[in-house]
Every structure is written in structure tokens, then in C-alpha cells.
mmJSON file of the N, C-alpha and C atoms, coordinates in Angstrom:
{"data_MODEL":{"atom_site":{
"group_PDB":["ATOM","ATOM","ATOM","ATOM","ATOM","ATOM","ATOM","ATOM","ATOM","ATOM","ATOM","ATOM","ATOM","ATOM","ATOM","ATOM","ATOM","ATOM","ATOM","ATOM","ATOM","ATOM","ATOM","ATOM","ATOM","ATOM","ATOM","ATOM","ATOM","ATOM","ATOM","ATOM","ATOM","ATOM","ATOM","ATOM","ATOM","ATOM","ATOM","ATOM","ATOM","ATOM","ATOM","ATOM","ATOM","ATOM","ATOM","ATOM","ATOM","ATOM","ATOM","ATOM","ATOM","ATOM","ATOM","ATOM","ATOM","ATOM","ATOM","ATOM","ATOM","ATOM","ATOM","ATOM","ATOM","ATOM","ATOM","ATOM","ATOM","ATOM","ATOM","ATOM","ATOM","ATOM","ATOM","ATOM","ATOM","ATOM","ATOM","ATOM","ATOM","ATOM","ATOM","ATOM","ATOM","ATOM","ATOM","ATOM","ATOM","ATOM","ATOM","ATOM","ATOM","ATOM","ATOM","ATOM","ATOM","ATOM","ATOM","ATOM","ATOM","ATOM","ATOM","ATOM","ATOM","ATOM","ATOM","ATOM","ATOM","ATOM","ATOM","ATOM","ATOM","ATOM","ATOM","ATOM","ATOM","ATOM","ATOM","ATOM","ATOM","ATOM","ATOM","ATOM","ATOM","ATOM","ATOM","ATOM","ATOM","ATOM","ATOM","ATOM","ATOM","ATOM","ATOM","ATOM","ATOM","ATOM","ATOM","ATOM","ATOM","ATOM","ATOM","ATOM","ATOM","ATOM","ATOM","ATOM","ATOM","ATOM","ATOM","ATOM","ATOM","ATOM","ATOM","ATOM","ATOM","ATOM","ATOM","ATOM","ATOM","ATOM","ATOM","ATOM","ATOM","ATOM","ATOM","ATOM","ATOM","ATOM","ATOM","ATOM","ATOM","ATOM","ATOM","ATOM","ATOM","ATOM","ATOM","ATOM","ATOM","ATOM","ATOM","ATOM","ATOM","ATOM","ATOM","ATOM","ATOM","ATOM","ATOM","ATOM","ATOM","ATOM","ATOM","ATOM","ATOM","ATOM","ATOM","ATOM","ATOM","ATOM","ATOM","ATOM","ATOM","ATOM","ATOM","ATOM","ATOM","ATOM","ATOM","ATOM","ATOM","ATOM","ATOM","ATOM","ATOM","ATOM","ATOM","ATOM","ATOM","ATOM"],
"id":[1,2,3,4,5,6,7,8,9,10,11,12,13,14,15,16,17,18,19,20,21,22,23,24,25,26,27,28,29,30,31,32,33,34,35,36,37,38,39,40,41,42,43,44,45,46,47,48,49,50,51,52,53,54,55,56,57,58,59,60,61,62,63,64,65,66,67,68,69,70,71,72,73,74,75,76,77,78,79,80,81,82,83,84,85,86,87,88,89,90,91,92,93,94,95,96,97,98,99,100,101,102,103,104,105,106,107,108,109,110,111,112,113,114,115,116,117,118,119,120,121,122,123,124,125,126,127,128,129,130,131,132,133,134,135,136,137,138,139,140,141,142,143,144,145,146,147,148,149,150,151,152,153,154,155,156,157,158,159,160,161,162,163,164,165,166,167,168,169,170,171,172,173,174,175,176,177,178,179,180,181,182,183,184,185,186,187,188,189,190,191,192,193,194,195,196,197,198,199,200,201,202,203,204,205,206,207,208,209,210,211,212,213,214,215,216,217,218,219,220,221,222],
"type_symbol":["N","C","C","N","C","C","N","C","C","N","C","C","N","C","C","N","C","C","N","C","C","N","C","C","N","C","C","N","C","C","N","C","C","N","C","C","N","C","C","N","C","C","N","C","C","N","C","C","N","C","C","N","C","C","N","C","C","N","C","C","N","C","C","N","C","C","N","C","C","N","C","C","N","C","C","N","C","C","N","C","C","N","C","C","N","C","C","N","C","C","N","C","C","N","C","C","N","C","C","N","C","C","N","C","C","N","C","C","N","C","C","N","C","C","N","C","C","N","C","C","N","C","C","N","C","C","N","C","C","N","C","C","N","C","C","N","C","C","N","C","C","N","C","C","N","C","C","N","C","C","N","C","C","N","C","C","N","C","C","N","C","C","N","C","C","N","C","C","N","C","C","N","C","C","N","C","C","N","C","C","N","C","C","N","C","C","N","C","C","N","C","C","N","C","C","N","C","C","N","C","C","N","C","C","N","C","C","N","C","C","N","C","C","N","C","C","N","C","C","N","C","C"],
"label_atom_id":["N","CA","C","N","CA","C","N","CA","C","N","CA","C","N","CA","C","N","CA","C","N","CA","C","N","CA","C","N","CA","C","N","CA","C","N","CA","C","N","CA","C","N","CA","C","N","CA","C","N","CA","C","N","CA","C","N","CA","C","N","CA","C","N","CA","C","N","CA","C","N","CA","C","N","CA","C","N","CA","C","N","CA","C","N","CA","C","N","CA","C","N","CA","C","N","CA","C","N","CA","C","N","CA","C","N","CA","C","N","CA","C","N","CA","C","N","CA","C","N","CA","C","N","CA","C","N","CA","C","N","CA","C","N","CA","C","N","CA","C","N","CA","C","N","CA","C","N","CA","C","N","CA","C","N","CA","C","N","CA","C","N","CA","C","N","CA","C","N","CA","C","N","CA","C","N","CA","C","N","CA","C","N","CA","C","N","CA","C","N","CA","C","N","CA","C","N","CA","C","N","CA","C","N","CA","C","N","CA","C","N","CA","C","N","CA","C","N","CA","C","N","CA","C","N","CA","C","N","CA","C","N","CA","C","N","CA","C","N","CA","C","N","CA","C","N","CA","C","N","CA","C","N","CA","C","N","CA","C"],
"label_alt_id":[null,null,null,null,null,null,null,null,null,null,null,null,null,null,null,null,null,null,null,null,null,null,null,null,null,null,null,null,null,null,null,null,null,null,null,null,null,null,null,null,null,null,null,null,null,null,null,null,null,null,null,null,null,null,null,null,null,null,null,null,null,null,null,null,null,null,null,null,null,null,null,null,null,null,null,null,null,null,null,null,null,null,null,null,null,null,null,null,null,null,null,null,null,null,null,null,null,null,null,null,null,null,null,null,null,null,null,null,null,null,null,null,null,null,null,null,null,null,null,null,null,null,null,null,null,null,null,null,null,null,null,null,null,null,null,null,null,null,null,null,null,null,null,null,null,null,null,null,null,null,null,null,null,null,null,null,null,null,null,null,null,null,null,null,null,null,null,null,null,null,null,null,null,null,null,null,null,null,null,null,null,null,null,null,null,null,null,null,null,null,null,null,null,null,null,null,null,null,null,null,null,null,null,null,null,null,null,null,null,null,null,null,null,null,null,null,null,null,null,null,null,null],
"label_comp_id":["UNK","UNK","UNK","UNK","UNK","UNK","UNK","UNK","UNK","UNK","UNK","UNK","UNK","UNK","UNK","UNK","UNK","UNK","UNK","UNK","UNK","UNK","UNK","UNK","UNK","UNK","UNK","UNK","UNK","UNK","UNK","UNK","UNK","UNK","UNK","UNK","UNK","UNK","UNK","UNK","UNK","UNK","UNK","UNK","UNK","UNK","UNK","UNK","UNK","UNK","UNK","UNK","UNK","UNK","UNK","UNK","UNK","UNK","UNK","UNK","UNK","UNK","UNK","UNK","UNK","UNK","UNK","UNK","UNK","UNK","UNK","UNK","UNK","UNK","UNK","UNK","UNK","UNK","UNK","UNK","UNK","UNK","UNK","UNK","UNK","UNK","UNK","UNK","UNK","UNK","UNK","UNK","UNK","UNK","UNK","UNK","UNK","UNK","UNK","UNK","UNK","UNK","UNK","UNK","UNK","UNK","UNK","UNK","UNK","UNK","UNK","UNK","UNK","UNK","UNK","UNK","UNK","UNK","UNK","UNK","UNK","UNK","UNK","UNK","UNK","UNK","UNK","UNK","UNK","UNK","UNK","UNK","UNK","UNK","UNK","UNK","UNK","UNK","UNK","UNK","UNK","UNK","UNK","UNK","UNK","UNK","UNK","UNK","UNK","UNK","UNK","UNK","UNK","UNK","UNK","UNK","UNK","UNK","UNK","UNK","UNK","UNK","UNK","UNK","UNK","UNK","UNK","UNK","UNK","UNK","UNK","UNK","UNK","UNK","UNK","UNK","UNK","UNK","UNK","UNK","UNK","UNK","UNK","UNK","UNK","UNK","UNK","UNK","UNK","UNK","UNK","UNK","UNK","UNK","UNK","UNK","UNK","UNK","UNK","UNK","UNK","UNK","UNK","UNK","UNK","UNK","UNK","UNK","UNK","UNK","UNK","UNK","UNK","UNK","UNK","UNK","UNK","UNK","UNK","UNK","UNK","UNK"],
"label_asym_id":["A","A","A","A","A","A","A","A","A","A","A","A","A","A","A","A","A","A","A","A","A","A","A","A","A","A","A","A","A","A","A","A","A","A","A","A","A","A","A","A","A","A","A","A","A","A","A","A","A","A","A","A","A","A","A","A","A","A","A","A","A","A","A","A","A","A","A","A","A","A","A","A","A","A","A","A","A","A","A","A","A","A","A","A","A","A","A","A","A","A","A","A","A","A","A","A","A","A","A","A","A","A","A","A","A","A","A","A","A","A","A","A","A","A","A","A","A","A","A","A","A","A","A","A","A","A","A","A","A","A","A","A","A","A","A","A","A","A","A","A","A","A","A","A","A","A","A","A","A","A","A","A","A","A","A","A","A","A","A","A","A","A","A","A","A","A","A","A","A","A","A","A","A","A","A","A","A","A","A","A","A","A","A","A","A","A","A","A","A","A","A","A","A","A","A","A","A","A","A","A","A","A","A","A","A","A","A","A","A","A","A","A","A","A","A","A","A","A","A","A","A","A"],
"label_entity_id":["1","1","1","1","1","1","1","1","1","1","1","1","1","1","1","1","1","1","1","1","1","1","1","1","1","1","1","1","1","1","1","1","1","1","1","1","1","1","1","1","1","1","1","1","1","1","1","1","1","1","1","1","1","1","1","1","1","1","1","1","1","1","1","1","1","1","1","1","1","1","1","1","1","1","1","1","1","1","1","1","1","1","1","1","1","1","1","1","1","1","1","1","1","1","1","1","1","1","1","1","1","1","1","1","1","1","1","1","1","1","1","1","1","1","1","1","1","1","1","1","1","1","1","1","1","1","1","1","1","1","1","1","1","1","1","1","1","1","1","1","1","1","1","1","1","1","1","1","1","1","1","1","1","1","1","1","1","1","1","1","1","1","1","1","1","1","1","1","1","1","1","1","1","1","1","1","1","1","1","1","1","1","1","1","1","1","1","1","1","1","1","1","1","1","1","1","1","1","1","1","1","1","1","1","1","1","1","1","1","1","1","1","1","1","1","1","1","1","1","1","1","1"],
"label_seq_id":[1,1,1,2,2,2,3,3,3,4,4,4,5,5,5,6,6,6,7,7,7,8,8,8,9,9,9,10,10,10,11,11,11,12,12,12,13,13,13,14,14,14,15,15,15,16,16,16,17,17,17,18,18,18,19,19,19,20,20,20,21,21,21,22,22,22,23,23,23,24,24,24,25,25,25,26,26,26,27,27,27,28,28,28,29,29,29,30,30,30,31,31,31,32,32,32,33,33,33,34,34,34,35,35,35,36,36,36,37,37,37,38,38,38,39,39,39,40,40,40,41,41,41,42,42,42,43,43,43,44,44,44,45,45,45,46,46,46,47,47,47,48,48,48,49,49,49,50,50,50,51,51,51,52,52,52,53,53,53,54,54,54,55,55,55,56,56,56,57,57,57,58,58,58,59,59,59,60,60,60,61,61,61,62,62,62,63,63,63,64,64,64,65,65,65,66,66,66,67,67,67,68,68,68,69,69,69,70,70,70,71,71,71,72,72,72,73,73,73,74,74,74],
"pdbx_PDB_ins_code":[null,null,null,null,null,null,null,null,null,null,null,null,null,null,null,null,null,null,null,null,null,null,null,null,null,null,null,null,null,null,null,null,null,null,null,null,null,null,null,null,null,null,null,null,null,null,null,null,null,null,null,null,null,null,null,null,null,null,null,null,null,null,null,null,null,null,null,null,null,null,null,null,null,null,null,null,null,null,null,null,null,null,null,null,null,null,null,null,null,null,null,null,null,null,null,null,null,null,null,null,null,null,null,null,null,null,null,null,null,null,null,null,null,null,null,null,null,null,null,null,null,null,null,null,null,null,null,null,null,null,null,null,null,null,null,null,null,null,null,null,null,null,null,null,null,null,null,null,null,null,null,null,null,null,null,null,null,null,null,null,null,null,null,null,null,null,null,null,null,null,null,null,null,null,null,null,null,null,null,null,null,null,null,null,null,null,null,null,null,null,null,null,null,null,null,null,null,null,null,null,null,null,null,null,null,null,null,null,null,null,null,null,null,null,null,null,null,null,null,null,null,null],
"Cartn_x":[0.843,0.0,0.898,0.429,1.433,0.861,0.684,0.278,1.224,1.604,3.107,2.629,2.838,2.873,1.521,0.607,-0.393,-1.171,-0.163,-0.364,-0.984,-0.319,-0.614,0.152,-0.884,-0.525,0.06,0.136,0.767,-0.863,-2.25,-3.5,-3.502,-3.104,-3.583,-3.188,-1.68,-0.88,-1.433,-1.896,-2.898,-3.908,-4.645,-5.975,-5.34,-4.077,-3.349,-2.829,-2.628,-2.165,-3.409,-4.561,-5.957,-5.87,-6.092,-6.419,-5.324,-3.954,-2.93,-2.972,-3.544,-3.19,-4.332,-5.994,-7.044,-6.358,-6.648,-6.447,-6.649,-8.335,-8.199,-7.416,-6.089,-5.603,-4.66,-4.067,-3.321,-2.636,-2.198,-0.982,0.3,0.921,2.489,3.376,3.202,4.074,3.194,3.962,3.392,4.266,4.381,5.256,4.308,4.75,4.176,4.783,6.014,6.644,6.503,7.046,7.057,5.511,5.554,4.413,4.997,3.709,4.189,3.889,4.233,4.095,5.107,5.984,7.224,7.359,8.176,7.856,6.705,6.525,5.1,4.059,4.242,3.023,3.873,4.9,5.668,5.61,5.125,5.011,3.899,2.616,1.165,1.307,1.881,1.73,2.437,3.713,4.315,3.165,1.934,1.043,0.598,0.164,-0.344,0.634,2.068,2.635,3.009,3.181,3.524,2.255,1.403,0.107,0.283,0.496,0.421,1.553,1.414,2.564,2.239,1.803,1.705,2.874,2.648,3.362,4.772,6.014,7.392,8.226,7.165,8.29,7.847,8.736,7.93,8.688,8.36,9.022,8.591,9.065,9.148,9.856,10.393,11.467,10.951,11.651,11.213,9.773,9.895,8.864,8.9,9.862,9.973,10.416,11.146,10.961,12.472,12.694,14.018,14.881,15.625,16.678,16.056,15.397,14.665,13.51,13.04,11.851,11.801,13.322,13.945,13.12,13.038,13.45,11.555,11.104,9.747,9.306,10.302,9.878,11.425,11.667,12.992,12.04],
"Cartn_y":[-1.158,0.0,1.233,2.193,3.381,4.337,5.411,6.7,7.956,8.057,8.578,10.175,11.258,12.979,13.046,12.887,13.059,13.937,14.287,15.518,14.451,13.428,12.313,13.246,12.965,13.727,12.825,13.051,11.89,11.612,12.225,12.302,10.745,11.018,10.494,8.715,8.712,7.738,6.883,7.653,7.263,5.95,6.603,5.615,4.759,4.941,4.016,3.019,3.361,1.937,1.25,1.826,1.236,0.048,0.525,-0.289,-1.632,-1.319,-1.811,-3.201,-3.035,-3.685,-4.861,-4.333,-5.186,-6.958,-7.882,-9.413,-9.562,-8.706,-8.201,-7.767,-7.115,-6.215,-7.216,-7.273,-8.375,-7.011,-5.825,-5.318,-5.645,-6.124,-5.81,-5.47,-4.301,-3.412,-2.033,-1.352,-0.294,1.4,2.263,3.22,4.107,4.937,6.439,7.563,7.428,8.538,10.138,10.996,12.153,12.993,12.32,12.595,13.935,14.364,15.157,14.439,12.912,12.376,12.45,12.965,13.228,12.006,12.258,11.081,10.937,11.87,11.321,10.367,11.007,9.809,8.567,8.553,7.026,6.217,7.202,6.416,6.086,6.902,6.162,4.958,4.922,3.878,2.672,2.687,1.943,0.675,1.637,0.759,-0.575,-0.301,-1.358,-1.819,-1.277,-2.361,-3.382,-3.333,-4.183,-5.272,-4.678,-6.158,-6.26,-6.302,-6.919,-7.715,-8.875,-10.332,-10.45,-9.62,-9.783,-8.555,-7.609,-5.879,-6.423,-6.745,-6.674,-6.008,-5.029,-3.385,-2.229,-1.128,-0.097,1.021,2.067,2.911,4.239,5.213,6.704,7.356,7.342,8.353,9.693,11.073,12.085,12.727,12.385,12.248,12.968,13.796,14.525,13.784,12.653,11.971,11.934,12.384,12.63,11.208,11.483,10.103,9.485,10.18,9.368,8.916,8.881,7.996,6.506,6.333,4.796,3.814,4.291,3.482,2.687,3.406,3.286,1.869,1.549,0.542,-0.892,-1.285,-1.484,-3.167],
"Cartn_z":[0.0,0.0,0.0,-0.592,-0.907,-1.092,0.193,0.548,0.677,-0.232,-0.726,-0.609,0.398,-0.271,0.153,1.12,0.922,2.414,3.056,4.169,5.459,5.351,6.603,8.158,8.708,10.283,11.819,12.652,13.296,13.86,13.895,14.258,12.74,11.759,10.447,10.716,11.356,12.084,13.117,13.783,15.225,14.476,13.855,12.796,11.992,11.372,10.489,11.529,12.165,13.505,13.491,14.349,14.485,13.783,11.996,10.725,10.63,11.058,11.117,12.529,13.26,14.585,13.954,13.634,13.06,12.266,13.465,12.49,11.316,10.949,9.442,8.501,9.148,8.179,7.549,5.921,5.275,4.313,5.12,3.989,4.594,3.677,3.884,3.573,2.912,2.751,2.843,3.212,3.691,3.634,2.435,1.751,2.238,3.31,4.071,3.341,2.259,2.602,2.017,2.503,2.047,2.26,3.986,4.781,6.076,6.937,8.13,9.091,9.463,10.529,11.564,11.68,12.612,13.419,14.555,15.55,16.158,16.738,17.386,16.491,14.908,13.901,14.505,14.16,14.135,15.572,16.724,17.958,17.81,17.053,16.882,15.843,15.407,13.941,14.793,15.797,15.849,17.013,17.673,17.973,17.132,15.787,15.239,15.065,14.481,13.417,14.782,16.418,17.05,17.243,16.499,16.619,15.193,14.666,12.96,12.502,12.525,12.124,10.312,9.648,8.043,7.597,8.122,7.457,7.998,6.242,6.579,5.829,5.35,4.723,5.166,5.936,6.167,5.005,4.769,4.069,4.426,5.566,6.189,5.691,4.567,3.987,3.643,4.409,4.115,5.151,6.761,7.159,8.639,8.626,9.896,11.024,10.644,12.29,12.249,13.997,14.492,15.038,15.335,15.572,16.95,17.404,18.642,18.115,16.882,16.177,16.289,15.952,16.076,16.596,17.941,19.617,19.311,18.325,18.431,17.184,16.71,15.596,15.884,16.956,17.021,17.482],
"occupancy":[1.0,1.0,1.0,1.0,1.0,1.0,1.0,1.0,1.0,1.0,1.0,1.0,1.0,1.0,1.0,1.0,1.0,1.0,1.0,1.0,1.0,1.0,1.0,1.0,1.0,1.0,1.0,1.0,1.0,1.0,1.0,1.0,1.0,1.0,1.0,1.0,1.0,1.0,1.0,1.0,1.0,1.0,1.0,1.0,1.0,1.0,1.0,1.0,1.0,1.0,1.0,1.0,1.0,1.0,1.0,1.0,1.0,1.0,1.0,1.0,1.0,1.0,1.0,1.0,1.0,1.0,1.0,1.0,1.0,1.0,1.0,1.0,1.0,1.0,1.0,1.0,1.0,1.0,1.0,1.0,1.0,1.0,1.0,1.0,1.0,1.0,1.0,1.0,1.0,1.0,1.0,1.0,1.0,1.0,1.0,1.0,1.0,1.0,1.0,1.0,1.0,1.0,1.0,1.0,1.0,1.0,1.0,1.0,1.0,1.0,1.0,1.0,1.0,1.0,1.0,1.0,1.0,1.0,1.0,1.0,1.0,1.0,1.0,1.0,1.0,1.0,1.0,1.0,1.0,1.0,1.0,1.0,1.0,1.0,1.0,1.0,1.0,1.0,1.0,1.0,1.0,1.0,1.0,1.0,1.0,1.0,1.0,1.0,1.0,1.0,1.0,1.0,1.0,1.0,1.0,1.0,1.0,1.0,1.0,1.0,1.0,1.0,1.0,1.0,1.0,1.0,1.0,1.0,1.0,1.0,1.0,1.0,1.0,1.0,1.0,1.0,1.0,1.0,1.0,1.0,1.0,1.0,1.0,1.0,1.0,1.0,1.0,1.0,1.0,1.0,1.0,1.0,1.0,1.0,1.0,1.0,1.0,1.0,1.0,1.0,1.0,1.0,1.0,1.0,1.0,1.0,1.0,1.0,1.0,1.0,1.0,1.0,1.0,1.0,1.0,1.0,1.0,1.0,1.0,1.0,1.0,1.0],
"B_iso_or_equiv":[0.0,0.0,0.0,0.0,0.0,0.0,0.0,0.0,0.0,0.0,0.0,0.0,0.0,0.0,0.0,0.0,0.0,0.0,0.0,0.0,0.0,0.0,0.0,0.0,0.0,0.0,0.0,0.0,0.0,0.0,0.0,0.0,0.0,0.0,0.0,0.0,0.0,0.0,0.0,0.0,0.0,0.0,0.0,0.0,0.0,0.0,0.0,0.0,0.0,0.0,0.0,0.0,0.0,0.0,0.0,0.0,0.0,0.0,0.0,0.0,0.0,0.0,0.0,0.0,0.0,0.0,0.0,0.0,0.0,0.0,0.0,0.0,0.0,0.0,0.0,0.0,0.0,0.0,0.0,0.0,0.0,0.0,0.0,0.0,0.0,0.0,0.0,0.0,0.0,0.0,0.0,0.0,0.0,0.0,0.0,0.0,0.0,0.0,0.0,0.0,0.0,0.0,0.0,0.0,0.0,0.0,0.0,0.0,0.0,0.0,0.0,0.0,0.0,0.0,0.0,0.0,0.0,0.0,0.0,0.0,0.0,0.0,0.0,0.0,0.0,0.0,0.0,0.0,0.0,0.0,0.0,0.0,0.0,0.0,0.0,0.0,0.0,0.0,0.0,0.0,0.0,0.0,0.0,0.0,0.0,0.0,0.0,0.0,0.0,0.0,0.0,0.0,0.0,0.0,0.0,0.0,0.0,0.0,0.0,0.0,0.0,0.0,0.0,0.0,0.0,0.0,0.0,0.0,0.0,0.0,0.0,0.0,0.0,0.0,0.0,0.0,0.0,0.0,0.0,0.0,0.0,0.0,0.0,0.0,0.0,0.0,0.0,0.0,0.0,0.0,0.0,0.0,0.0,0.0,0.0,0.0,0.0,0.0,0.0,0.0,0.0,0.0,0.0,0.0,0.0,0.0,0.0,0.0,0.0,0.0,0.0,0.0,0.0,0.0,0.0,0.0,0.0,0.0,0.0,0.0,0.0,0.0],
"pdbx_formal_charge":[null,null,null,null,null,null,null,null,null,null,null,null,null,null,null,null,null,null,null,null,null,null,null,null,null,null,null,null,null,null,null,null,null,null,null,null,null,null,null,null,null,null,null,null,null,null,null,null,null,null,null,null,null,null,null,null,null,null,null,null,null,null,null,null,null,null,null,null,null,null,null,null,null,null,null,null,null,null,null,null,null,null,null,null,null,null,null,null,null,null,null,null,null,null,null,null,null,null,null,null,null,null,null,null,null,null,null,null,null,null,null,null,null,null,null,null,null,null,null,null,null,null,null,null,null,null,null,null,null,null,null,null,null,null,null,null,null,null,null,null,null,null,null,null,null,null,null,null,null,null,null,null,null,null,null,null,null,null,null,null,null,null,null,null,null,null,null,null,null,null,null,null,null,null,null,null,null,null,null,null,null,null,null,null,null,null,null,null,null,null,null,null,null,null,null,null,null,null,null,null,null,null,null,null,null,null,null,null,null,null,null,null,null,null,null,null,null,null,null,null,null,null],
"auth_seq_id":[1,1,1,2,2,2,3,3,3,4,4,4,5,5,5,6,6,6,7,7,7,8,8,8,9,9,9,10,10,10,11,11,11,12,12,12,13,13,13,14,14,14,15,15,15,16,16,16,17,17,17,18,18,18,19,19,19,20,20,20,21,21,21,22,22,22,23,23,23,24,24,24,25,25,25,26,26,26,27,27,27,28,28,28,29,29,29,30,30,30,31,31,31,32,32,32,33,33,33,34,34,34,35,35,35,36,36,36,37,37,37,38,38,38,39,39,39,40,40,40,41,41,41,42,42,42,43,43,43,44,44,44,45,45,45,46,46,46,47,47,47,48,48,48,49,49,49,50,50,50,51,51,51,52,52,52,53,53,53,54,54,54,55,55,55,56,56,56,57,57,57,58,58,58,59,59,59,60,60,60,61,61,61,62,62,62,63,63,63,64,64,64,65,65,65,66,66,66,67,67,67,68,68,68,69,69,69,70,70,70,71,71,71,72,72,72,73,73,73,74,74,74],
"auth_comp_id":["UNK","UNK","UNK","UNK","UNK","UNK","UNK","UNK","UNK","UNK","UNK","UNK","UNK","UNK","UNK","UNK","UNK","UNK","UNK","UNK","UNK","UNK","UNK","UNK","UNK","UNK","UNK","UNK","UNK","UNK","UNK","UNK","UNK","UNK","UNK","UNK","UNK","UNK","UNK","UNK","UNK","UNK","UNK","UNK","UNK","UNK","UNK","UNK","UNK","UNK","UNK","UNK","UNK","UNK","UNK","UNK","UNK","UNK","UNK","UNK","UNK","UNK","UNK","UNK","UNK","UNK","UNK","UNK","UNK","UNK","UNK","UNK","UNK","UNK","UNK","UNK","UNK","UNK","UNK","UNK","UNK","UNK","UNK","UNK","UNK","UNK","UNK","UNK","UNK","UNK","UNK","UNK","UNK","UNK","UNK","UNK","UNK","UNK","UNK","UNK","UNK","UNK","UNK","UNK","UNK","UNK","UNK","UNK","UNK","UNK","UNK","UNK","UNK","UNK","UNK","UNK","UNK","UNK","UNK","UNK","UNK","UNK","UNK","UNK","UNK","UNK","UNK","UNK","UNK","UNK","UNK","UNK","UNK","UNK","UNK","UNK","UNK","UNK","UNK","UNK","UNK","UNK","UNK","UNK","UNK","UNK","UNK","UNK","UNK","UNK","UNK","UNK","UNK","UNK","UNK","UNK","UNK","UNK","UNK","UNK","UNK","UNK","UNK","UNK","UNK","UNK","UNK","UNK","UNK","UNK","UNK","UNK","UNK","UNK","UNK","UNK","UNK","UNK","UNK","UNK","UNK","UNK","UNK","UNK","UNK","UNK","UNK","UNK","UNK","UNK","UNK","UNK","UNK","UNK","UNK","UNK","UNK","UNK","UNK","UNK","UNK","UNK","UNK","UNK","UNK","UNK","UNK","UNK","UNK","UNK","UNK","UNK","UNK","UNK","UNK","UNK","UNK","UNK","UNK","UNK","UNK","UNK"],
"auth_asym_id":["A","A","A","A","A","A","A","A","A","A","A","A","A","A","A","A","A","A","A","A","A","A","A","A","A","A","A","A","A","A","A","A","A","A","A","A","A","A","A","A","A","A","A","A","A","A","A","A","A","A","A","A","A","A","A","A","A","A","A","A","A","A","A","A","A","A","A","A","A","A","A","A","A","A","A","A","A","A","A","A","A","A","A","A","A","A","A","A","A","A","A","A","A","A","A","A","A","A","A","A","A","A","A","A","A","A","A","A","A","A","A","A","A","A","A","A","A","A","A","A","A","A","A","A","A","A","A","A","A","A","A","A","A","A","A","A","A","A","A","A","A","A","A","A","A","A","A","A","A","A","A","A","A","A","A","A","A","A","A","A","A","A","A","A","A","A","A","A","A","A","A","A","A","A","A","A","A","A","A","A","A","A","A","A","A","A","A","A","A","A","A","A","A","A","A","A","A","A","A","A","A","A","A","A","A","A","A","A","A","A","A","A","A","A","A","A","A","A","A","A","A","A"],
"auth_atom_id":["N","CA","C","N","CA","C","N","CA","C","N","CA","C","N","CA","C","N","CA","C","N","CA","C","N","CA","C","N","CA","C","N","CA","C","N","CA","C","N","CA","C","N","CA","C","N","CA","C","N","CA","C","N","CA","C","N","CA","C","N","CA","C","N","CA","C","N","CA","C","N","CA","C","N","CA","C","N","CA","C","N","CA","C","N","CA","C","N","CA","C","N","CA","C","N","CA","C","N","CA","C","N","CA","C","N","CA","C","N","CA","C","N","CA","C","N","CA","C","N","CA","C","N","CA","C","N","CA","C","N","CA","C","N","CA","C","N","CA","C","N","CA","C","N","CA","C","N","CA","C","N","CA","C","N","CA","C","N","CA","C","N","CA","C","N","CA","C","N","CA","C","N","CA","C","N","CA","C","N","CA","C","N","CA","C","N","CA","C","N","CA","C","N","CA","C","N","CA","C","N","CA","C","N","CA","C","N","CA","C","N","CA","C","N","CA","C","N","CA","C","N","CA","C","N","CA","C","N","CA","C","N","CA","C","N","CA","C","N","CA","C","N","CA","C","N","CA","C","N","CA","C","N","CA","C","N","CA","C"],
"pdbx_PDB_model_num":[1,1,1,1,1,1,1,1,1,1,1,1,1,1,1,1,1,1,1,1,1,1,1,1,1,1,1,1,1,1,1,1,1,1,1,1,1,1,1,1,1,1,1,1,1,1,1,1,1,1,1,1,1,1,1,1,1,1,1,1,1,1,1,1,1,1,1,1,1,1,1,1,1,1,1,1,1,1,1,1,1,1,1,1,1,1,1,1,1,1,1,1,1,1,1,1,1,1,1,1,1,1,1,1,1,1,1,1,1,1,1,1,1,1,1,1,1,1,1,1,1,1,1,1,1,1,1,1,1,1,1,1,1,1,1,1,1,1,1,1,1,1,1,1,1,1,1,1,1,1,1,1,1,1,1,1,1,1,1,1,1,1,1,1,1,1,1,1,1,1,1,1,1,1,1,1,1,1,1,1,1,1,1,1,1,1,1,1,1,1,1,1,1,1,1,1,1,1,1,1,1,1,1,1,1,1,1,1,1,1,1,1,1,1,1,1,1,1,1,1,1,1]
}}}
């Protein structure tokens, strides 16, 4: 799935986890980039992706998130 440039918020992140954590959910791969999710999106997102055993590409390139974003997808 590839939501590439599209003014994603770390509020936008929050709900993309939601969708993400769902047993339902079967994406795996998953291209955010050249979004305004900073870290804080990436601490909401990093909710689902720790319930989701399908998603094994992420792609944040270009996305505001600082070197303490890391600690949140590790």
C-alpha cells in the first residue's frame, strides 16, 4: 500500500495503527513517505505495526521523524 505525499498527520498515524493492529488487516508493505508524521506519527503507527505479524516493509522516507523515532519501531 502506498500513501506517498499526501499531508498524513501523526492524528492520520494514530488511525493508520488502528487499521494496522485489526487481524483483518493483510498489507504488507506499507510506503508512508514524504508525509508530516514526525515522531510522534511514528510512535502512533508503531502501535499497530507491534500487533500486525503480516506488514514486513515499512518505508518513512522524508517524514519529519528525528533520531529518537527509532526506539519506536525497534
Amino acid at each position: 500500500m502506498d500513501i506517498l505525499d499526501n499531508e498524513i498527520t501523526a492524528l492520520g498515524c494514530e488511525f493508520l495503527g488502528k487499521v494496522l493492529s485489526s487481524p483483518d488487516c493483510r498489507i504488507q508493505k506499507l510506503k508512508i513517505d514524504d508525509n508530516l508524521i514526525g515522531t510522534e506519527g511514528l510512535k502512533n503507527l508503531a502501535f499497530g505495526l507491534a500487533k500486525n505479524p503480516v506488514l514486513h516493509k515499512l518505508s518513512a522516507k522524508y517524514c519529519g521523524i528525528d533520531k529518537d523515532g527509532a526506539k519506536y519501531i525497534q
